[in-house]
N, CA, C and O atoms as CSV, one atom per row, in Angstrom:
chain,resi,resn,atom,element,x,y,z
A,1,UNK,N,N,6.130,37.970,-40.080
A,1,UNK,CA,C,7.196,37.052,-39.722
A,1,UNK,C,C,8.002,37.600,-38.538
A,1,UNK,O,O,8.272,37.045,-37.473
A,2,UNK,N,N,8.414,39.174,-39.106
A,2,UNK,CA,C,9.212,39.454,-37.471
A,2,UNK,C,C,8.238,39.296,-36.106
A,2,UNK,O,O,8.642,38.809,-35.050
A,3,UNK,N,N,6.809,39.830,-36.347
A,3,UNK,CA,C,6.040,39.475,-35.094
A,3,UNK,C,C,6.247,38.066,-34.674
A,3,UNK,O,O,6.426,37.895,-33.468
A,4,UNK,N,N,6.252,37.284,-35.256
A,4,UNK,CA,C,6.334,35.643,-34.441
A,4,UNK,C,C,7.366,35.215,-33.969
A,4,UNK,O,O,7.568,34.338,-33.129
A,5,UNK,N,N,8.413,36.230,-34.856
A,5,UNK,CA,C,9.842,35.803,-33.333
A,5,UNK,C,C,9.945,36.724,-32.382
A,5,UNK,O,O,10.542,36.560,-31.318
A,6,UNK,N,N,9.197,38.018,-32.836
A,6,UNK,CA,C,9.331,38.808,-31.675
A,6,UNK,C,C,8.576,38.404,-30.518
A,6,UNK,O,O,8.867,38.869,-29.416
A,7,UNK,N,N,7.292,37.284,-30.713
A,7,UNK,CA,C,6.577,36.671,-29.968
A,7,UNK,C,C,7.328,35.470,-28.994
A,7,UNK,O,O,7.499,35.427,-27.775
A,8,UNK,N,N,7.666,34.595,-29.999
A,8,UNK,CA,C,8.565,33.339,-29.880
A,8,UNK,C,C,9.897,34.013,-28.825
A,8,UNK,O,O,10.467,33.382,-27.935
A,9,UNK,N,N,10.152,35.349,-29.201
A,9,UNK,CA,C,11.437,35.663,-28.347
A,9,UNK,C,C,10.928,35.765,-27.033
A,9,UNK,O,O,11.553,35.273,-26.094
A,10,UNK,N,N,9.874,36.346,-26.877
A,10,UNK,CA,C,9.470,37.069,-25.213
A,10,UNK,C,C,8.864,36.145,-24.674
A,10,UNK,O,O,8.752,36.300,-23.458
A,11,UNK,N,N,8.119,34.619,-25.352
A,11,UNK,CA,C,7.867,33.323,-24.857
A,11,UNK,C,C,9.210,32.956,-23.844
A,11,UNK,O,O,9.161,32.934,-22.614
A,12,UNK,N,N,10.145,32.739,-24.498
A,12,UNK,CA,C,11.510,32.328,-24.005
A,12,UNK,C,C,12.169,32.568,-23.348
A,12,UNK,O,O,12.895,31.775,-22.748
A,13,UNK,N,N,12.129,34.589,-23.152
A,13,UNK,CA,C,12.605,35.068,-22.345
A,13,UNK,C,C,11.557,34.470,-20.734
A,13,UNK,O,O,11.862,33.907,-19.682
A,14,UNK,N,N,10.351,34.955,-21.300
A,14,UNK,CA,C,9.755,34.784,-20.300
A,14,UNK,C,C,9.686,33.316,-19.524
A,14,UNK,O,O,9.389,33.254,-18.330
A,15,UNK,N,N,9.934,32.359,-20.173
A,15,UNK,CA,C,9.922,30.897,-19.537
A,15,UNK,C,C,11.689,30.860,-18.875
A,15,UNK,O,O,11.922,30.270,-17.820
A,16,UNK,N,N,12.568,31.418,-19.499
A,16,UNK,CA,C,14.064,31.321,-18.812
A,16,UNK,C,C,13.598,31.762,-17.400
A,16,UNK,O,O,13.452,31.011,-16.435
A,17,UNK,N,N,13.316,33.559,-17.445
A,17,UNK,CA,C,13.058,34.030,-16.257
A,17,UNK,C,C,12.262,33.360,-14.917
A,17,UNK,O,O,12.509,33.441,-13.714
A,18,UNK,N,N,11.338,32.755,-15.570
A,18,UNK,CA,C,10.377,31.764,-14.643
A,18,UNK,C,C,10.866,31.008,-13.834
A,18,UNK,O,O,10.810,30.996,-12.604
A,19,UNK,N,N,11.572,30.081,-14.864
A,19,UNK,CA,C,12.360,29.118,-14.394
A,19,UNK,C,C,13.258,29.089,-13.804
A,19,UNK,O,O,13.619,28.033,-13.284
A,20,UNK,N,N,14.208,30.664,-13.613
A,20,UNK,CA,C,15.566,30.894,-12.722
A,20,UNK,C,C,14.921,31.643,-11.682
A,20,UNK,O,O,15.632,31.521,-10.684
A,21,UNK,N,N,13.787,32.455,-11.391
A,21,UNK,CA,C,13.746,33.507,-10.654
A,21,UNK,C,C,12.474,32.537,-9.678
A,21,UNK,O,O,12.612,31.920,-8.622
A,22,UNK,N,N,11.238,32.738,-10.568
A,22,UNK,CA,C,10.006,32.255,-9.859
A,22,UNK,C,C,9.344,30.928,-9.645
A,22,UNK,O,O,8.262,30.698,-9.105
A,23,UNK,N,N,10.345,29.971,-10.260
A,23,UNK,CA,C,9.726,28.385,-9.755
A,23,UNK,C,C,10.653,28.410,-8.991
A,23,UNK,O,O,10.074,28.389,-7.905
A,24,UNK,N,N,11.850,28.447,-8.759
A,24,UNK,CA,C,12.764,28.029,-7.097
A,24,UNK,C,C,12.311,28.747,-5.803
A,24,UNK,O,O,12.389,28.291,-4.662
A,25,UNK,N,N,11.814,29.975,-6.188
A,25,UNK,CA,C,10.750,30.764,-5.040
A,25,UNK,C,C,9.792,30.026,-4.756
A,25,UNK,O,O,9.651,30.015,-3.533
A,26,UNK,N,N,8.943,29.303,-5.350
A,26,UNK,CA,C,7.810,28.980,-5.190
A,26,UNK,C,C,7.651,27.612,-4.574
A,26,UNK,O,O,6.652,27.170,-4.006
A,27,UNK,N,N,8.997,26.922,-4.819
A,27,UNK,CA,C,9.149,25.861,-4.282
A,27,UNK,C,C,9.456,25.645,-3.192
A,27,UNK,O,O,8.911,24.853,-2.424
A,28,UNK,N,N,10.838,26.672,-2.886
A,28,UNK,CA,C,10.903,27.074,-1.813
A,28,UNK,C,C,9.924,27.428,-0.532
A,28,UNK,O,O,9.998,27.058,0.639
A,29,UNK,N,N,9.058,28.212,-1.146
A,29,UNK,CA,C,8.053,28.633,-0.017
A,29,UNK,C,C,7.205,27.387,0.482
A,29,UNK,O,O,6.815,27.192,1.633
A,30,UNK,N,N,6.971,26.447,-0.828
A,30,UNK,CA,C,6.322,25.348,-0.115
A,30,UNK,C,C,6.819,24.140,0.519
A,30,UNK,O,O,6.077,23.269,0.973
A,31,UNK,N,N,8.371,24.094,0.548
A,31,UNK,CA,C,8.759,23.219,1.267
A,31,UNK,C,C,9.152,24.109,2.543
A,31,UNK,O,O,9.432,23.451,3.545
A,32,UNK,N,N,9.217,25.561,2.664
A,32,UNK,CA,C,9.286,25.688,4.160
A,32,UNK,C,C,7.364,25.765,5.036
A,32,UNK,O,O,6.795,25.769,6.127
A,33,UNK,N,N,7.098,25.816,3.408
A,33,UNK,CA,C,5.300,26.084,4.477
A,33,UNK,C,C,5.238,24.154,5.163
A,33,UNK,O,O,5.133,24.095,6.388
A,34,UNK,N,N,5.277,23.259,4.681
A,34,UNK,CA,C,5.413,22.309,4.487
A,34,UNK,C,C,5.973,21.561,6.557
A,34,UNK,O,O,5.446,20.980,7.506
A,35,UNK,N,N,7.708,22.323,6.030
A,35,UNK,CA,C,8.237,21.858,6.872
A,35,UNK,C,C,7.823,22.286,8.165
A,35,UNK,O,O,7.811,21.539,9.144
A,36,UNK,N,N,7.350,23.947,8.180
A,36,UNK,CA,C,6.684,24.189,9.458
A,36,UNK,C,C,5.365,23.639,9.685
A,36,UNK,O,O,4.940,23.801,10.829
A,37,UNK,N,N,4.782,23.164,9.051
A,37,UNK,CA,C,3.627,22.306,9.296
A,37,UNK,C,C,3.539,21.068,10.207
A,37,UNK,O,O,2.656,20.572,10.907
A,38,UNK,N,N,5.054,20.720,9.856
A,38,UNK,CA,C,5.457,18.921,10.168
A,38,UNK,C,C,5.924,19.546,11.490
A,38,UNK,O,O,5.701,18.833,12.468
A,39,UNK,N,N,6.367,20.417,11.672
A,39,UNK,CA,C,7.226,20.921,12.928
A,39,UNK,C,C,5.985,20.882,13.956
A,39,UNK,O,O,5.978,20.366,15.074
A,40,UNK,N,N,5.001,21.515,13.340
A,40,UNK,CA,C,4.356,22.085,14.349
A,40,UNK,C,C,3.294,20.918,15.100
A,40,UNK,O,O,2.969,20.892,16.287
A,41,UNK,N,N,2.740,19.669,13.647
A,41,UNK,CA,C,2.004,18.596,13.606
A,41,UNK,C,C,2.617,18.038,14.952
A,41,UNK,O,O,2.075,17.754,16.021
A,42,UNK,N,N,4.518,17.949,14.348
A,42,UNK,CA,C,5.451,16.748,15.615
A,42,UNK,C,C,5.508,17.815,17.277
A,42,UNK,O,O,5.859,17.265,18.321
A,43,UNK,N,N,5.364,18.368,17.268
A,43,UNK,CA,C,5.045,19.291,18.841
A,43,UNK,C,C,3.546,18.655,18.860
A,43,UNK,O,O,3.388,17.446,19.029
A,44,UNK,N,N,2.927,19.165,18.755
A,44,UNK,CA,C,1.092,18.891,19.269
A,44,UNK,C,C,1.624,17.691,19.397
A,44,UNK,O,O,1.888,17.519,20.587
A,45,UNK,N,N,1.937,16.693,18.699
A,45,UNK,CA,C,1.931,15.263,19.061
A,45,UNK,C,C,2.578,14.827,20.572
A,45,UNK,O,O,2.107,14.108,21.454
A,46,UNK,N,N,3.669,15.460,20.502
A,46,UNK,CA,C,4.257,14.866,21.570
A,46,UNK,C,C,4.107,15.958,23.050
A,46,UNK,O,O,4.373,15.573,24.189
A,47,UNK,N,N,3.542,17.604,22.634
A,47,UNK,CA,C,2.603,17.443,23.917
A,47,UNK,C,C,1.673,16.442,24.284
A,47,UNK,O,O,1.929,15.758,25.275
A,48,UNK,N,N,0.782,16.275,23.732
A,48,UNK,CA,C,-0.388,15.482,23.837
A,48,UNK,C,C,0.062,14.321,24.240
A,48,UNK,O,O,-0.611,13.827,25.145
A,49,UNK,N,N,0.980,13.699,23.879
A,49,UNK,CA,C,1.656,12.394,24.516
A,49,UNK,C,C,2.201,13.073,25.826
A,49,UNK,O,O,2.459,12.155,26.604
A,50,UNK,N,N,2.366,13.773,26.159
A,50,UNK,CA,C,3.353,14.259,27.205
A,50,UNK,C,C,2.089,14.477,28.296
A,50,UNK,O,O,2.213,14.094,29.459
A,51,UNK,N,N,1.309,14.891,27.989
A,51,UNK,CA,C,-0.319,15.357,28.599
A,51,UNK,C,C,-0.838,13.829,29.525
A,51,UNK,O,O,-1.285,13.649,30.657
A,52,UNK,N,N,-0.628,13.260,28.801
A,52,UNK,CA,C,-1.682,11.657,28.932
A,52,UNK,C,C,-0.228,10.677,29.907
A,52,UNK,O,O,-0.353,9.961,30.900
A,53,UNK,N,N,0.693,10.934,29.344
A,53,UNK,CA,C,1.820,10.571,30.429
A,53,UNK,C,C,1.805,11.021,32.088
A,53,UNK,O,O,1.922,10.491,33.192
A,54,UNK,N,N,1.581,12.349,31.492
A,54,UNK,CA,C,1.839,12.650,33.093
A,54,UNK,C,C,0.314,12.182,33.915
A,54,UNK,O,O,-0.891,12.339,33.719
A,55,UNK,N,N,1.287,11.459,35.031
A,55,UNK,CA,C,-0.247,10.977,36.131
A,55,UNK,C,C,0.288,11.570,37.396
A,55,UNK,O,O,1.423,11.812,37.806
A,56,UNK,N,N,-0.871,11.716,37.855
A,56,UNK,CA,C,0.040,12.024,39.727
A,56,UNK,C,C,-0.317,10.581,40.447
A,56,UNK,O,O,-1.189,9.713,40.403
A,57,UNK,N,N,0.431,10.762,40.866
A,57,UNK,CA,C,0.674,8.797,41.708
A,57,UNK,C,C,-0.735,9.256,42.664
A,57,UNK,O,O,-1.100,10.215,43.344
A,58,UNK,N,N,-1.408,7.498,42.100
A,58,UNK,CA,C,-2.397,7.325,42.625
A,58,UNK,C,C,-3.378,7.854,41.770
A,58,UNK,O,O,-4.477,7.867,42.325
A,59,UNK,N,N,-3.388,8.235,40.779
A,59,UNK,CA,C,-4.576,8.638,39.676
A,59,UNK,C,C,-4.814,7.606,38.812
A,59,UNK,O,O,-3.970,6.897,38.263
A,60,UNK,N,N,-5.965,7.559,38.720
A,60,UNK,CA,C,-6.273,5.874,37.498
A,60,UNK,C,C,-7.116,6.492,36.307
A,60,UNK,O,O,-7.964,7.370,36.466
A,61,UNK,N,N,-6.762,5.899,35.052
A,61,UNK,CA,C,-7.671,6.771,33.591
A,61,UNK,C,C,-8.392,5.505,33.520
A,61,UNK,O,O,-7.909,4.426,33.867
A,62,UNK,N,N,-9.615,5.685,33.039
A,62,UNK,CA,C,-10.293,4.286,32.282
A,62,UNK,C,C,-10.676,4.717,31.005
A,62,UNK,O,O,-11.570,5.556,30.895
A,63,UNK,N,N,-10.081,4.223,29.976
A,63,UNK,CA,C,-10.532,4.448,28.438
A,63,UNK,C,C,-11.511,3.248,28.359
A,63,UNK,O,O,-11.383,2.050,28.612
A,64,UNK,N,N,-12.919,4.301,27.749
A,64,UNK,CA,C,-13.896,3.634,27.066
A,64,UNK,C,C,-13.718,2.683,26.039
A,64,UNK,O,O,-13.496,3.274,24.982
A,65,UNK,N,N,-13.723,1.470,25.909
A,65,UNK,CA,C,-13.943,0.558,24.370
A,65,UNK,C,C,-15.317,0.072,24.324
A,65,UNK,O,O,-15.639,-0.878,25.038
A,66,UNK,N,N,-16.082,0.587,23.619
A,66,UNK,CA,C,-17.141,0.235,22.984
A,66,UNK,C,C,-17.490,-1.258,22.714
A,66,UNK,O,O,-16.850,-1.822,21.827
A,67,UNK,N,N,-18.311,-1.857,23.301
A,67,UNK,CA,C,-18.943,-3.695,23.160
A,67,UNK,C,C,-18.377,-4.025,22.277
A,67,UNK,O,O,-17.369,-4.731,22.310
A,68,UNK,N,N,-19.088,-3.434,20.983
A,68,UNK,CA,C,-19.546,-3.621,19.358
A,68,UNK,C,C,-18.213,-3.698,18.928
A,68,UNK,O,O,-18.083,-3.921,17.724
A,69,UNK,N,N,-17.139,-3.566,19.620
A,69,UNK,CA,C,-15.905,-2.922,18.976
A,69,UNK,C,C,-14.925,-3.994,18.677
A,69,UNK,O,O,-14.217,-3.869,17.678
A,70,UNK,N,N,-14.775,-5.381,19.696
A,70,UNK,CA,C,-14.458,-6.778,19.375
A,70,UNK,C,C,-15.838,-7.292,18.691
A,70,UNK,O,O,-15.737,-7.751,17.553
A,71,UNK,N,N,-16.534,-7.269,19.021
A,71,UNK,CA,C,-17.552,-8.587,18.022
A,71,UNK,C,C,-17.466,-8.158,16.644
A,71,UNK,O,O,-17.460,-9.078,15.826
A,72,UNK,N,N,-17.393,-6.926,16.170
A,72,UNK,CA,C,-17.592,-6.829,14.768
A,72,UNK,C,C,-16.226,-7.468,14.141
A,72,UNK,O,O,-16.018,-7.940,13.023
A,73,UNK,N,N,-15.463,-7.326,15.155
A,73,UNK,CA,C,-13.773,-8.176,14.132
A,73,UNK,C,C,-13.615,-9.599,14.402
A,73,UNK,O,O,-12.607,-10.240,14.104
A,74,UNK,N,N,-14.909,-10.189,15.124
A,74,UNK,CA,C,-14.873,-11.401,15.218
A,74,UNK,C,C,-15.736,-12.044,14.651
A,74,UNK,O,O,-15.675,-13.263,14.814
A,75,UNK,N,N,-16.767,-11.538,13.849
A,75,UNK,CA,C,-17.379,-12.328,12.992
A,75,UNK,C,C,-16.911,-12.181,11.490
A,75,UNK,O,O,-17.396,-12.955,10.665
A,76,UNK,N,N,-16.007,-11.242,11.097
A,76,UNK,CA,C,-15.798,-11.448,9.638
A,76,UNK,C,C,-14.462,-12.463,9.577
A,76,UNK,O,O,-13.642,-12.043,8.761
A,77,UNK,N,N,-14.050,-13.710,10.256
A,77,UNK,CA,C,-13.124,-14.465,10.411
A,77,UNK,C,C,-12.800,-15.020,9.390
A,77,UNK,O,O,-11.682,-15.011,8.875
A,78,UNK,N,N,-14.061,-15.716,8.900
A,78,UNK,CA,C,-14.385,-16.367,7.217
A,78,UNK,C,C,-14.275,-17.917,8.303
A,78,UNK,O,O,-14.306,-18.139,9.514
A,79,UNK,N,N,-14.139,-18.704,7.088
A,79,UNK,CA,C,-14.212,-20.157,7.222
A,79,UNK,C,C,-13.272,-20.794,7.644
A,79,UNK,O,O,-12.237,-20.513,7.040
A,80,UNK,N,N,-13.116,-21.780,8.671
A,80,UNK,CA,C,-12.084,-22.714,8.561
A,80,UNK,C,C,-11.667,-23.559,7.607
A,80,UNK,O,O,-12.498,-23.650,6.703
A,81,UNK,N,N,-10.548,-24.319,7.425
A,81,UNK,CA,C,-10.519,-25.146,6.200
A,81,UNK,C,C,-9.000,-26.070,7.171
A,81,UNK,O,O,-7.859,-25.786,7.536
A,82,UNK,N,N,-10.033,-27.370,7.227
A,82,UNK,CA,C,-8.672,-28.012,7.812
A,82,UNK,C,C,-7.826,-28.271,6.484
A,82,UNK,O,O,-8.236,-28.104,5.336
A,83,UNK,N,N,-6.592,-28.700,6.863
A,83,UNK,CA,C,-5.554,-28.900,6.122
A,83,UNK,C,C,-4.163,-30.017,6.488
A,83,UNK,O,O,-3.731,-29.861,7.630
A,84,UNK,N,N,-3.583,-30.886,5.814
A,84,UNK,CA,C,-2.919,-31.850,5.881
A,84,UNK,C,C,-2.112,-31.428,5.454
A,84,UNK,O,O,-2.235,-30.640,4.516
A,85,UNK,N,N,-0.887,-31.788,5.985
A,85,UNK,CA,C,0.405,-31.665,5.779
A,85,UNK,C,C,1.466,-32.688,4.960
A,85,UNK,O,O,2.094,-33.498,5.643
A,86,UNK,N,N,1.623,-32.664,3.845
A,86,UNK,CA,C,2.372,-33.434,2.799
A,86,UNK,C,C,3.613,-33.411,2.650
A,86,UNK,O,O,4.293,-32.398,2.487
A,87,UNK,N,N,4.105,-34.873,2.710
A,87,UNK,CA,C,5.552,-35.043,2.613
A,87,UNK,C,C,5.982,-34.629,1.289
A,87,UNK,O,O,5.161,-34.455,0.389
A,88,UNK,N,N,7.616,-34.413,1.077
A,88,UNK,CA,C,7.696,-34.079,-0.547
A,88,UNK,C,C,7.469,-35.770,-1.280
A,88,UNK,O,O,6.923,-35.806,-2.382
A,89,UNK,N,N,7.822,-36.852,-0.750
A,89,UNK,CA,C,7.635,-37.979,-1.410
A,89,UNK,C,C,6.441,-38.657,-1.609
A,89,UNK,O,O,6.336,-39.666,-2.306
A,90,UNK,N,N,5.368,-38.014,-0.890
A,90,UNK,CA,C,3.985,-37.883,-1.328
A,90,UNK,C,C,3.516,-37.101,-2.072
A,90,UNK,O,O,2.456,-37.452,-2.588
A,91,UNK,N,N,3.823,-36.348,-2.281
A,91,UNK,CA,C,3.460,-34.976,-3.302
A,91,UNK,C,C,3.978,-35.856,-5.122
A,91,UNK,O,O,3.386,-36.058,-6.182
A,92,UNK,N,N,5.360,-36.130,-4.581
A,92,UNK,CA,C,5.827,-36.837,-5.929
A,92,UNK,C,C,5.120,-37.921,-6.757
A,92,UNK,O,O,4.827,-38.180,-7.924
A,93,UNK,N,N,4.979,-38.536,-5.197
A,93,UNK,CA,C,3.624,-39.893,-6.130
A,93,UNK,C,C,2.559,-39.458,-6.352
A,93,UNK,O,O,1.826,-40.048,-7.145
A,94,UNK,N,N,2.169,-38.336,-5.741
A,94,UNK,CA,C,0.803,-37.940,-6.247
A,94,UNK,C,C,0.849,-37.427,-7.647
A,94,UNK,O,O,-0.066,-37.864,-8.346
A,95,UNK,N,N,1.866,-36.427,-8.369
A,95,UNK,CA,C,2.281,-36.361,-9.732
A,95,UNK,C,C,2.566,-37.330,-10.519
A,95,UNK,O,O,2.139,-37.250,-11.671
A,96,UNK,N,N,3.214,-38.290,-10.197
A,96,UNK,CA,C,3.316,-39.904,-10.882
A,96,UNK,C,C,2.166,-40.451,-11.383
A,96,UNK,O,O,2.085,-41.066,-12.446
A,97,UNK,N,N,1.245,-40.218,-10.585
A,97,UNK,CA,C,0.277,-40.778,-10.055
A,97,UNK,C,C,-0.639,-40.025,-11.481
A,97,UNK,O,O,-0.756,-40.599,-12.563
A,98,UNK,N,N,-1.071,-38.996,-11.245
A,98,UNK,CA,C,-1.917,-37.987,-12.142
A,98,UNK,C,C,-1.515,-37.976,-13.233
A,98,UNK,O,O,-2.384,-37.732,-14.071
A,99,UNK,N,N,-0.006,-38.230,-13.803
A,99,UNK,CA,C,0.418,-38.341,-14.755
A,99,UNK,C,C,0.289,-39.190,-15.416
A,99,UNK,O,O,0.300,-38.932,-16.620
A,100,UNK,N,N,0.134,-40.376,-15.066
A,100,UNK,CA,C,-0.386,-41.771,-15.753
A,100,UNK,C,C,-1.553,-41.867,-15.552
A,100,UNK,O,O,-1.870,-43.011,-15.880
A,101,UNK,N,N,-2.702,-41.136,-15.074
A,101,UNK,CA,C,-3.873,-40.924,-15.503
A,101,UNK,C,C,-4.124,-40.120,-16.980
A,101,UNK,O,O,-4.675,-40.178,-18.079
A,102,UNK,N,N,-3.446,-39.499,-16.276
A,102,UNK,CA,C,-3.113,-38.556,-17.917
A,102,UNK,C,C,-3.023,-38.503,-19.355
A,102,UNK,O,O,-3.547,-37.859,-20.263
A,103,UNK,N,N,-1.500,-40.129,-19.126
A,103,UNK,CA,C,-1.833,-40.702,-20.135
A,103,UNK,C,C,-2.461,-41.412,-20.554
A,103,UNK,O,O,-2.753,-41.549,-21.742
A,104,UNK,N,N,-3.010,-42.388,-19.104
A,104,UNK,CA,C,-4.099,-43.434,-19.962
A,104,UNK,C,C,-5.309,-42.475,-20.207
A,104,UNK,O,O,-5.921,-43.260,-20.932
A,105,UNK,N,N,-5.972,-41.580,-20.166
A,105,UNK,CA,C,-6.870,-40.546,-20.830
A,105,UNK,C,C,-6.688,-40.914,-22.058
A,105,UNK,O,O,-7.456,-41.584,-22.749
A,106,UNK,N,N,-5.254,-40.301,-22.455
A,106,UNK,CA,C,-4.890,-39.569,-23.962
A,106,UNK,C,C,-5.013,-40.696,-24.939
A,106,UNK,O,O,-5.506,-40.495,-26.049
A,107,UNK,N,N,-4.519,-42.049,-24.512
A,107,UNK,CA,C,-4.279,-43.620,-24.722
A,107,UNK,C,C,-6.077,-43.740,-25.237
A,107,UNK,O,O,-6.630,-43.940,-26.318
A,108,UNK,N,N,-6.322,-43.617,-24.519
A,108,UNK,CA,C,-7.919,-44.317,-24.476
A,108,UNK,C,C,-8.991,-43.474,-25.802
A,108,UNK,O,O,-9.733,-43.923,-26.676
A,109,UNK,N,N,-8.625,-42.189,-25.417
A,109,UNK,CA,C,-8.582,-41.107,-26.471
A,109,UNK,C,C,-8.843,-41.338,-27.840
A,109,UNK,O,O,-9.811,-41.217,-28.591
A,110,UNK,N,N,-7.596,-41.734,-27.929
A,110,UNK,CA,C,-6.509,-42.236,-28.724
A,110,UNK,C,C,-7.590,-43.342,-29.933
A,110,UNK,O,O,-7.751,-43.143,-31.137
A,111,UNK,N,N,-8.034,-44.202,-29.291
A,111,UNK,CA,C,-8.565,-45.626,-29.256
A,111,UNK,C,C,-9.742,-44.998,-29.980
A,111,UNK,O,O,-10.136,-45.348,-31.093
A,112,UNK,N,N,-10.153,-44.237,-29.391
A,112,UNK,CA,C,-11.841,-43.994,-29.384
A,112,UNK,C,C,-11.905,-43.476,-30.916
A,112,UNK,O,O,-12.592,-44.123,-31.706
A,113,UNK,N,N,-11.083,-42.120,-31.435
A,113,UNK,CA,C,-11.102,-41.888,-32.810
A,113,UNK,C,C,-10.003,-42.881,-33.461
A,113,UNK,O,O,-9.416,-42.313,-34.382
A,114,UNK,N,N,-9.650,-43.941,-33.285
A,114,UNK,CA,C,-9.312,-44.401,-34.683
A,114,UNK,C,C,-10.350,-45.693,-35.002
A,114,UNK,O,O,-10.196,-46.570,-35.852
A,115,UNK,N,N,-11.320,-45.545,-34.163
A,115,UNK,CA,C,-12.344,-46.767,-34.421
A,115,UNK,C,C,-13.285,-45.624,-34.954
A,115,UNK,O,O,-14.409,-45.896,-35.377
């Protein structure tokens, strides 16, 4: 019995210590590994932008675009589908409309099982 709290004790100690000493270290280190990463990512970037900016007057770039490179985004377009434009007071009679189909269905229905 004393072994399992003497166990249970040095569990505890040992998870306090962890938790005050060596997870804020550890976190630490990876949000500065992190942040110098982003530092260093946002430089390369904006040399490289800075690179392609600079022209000397009178210099011309021609970037390659590949044929294949519009036609392939122009055939997956899909289908047309014309379409009409509905007033709301057409829309309404068209529900009026479906609705008294509706009921004469149910009406007729109706008819059919009590004969």
């Amino acid at each position: 019995m004393f072994r399992v709290l003497v166990i249970l004790l040095l569990i505890y100690v040992f998870v306090r210590l962890f938790t005050k000493y060596v997870f804020p270290y550890i976190i630490k280190r990876f949000i500065r590994r992190t942040q110098k990463k982003y530092e260093q990512d946002r430089q390369d970037y904006h040399q490289k932008r800075s690179r392609k900016k600079r022209k000397k007057e009178g210099e011309v770039t021609v970037e390659y675009v590949p044929e294949d490179y519009n036609k392939h985004k122009d055939n997956n377009l899909g289908e047309y589908v014309n379409f009409k434009e509905v007033k709301e007071k057409e829309k309404e009679k068209d529900k009026k409309k479906s609705q008294g189909k509706d009921q004469d269905d149910e009406h007729e229905s109706n008819k059919k099982h009590k004969k």
